[in-house]
N, C-alpha and C positions, 0 to 999 in steps of 0.2 A: 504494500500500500504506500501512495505517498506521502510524504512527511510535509512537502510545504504544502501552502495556502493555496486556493484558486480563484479566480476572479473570472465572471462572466462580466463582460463589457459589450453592451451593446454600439454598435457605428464605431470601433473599434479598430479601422482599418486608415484610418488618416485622422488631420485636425487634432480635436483634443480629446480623441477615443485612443487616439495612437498614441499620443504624446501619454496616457495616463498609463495607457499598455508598460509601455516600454519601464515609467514609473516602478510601475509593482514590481515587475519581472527584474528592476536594478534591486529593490527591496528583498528577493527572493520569493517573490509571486508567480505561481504558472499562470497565464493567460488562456482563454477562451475568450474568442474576440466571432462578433459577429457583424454580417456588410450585408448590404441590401443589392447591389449591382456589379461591382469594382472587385470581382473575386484575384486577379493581379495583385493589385495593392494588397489585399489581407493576407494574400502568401507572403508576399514582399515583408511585413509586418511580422508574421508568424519565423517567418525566416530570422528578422533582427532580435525577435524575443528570443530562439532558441540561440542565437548565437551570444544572448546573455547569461545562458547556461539553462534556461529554465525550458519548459514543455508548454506547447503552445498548442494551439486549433483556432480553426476557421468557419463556423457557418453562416448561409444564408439565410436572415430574415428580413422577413419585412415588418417591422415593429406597429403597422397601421393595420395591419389584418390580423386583427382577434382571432379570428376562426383556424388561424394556422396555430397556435399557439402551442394546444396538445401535442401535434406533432414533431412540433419543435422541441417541445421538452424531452419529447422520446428520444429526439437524435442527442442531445442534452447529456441525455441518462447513457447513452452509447458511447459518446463521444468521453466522457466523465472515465467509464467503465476501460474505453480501451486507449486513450491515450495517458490519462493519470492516475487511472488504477484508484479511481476512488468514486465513492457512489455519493457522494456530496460537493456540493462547494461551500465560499467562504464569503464570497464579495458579491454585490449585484452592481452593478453602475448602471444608468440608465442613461444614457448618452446619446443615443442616435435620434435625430433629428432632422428638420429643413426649413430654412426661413421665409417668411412671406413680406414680400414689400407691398403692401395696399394699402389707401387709406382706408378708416372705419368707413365713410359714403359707397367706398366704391367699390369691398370686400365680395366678393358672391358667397352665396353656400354654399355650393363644391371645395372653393378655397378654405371655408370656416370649417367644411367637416374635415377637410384635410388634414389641419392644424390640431382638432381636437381627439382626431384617432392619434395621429402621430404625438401628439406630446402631453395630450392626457389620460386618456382613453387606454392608449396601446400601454401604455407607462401602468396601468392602474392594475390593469391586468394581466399583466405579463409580469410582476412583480408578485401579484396573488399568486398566480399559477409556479412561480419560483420557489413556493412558502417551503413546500413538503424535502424541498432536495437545498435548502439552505441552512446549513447549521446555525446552530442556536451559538451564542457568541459573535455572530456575524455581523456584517455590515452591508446597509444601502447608503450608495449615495445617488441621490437624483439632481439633475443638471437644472437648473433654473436661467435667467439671467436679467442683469443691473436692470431692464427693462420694465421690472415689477416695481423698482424705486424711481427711478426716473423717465423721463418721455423719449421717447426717438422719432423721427415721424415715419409714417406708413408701418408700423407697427404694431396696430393694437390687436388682432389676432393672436399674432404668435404670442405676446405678451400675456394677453388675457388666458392664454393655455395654461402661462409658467407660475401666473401668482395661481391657478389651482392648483399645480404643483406644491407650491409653497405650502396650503394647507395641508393638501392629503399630509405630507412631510411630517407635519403634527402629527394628526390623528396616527399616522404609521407608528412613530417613535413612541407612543403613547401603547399602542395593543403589541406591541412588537417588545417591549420592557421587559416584561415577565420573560423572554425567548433570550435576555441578553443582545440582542441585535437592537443595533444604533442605528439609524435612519436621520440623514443626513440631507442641507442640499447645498451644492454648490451655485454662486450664480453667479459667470463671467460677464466682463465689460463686453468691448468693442474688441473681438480678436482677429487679427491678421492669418484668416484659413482660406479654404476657399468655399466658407458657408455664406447664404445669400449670394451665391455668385462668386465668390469673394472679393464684394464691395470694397470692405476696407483694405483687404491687403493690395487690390489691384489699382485701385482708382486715386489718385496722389491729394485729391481735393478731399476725400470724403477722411483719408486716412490724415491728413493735414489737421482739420477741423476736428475730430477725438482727436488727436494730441494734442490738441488748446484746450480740451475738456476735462486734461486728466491731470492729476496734479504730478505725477512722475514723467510727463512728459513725451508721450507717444502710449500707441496703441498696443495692445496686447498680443502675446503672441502664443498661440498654444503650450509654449512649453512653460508659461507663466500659469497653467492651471493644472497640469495634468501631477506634478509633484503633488499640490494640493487636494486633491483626490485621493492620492496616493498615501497622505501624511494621514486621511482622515480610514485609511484603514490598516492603522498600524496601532500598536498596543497601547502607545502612546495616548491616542484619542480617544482611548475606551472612554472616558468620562464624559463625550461631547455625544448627545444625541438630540433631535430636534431641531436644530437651529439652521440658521441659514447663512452660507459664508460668503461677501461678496469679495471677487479679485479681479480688480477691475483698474488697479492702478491708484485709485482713486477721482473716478471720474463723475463728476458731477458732483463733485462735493458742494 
């Protein structure tokens, strides 16, 4: 059986799913890292975790479609079974994602269910459905972002997905106590990926303007969060459950 820890990370193949990857697995964390399209990159990924000594994997989901979810967990329970020789894990991250630029006037419902499978809906239950094969002592962290504190414009969508995030977070850490498992959320600034397009890492106006907003002086860059993830599931953080952490530079102070 194995001795270290595991981490399922969902959107785990780039951005700040990789960068958190890589995190754990420097910590001595095996990886299970899941991609919705980009199956290249998650080997590429999977490659760089094992070449940190640790055991890695790759599957495909799509974290908006509920109804695949049983399935998933079966390949979960396989994937658990034959590459880490263990019928549990340790970490959930709830990480994957996609951004939406619209205004509130000009939002459709296709775009609003979109945002509400993918980042609260899929998040709600796909973290239930994790309950039975997560050890007790364990850790979630759910991704939020600075969005819930502050305005950006053409983003009240995605935003309004992530402050329910921020509740569930509560109520989790709260029925999840007695289990020992700490439920977390993290909530990045403005990061230089290529989510939304990648707006800000691409576009020199937009990344210009966050950096006059931040008090550290430029915009974020994934490997400014995925530590942090990574910090919140180490022994260390036992003590931190509930809360909400934002790292963001300090923008919008």
């Amino acid at each position: 059986m194995t001795t270290s820890k595991i981490a399922l990370i969902t959107g785990g193949s780039r951005g700040i799913g990789k960068d958190t990857a890589l995190s754990l697995a420097k910590q001595g964390t095996n990886v299970l890292l899941t991609y919705q399209s980009k199956e290249a990159e998650a080997l590429a990924t999977v490659a760089e975790i094992q070449a940190l000594g640790q055991q890695a994997a790759a599957l495909q989901l799509d974290t908006a479609n509920v109804a695949a979810f049983d399935a998933f967990y079966a390949r979960v329970t396989d994937t658990l079974a034959t590459t880490f020789g263990a019928e549990r894990f340790d970490f959930l991250i709830n990480n994957a994602g996609s951004g939406l630029g619209a205004s509130f006037a000009e939002t459709t419902e296709a775009q609003f269910d979109h945002m509400l499978n993918v980042h609260f809906k899929g998040v709600y239950f796909l973290t239930q459905k994790a309950l039975p094969l997560l050890h007790d002592g364990g850790r979630i962290v759910n991704i939020s972002t600075g969005l819930t504190r502050s305005v950006f414009p053409n983003r009240a969508a995605y935003a309004s997905m992530k402050g329910a995030i921020e509740v569930l977070t509560k109520h989790q850490a709260h029925e999840l106590g007695p289990r020992r498992i700490t439920v977390n959320v993290v909530a990045p600034g403005a990061i230089a990926t290529d989510f939304s397009g990648g707006i800000v890492r691409d576009n020199p106006q937009v990344n210009a303007h966050i950096a006059e907003q931040t008090a550290l002086g430029r915009a974020g860059l994934a490997s400014d969060v995925g530590g942090v993830i990574a910090f919140l599931c180490t022994d260390v953080a036992g003590w931190i459950t509930g809360q909400r952490l934002e790292v963001s530079g300090g923008m919008h102070l």
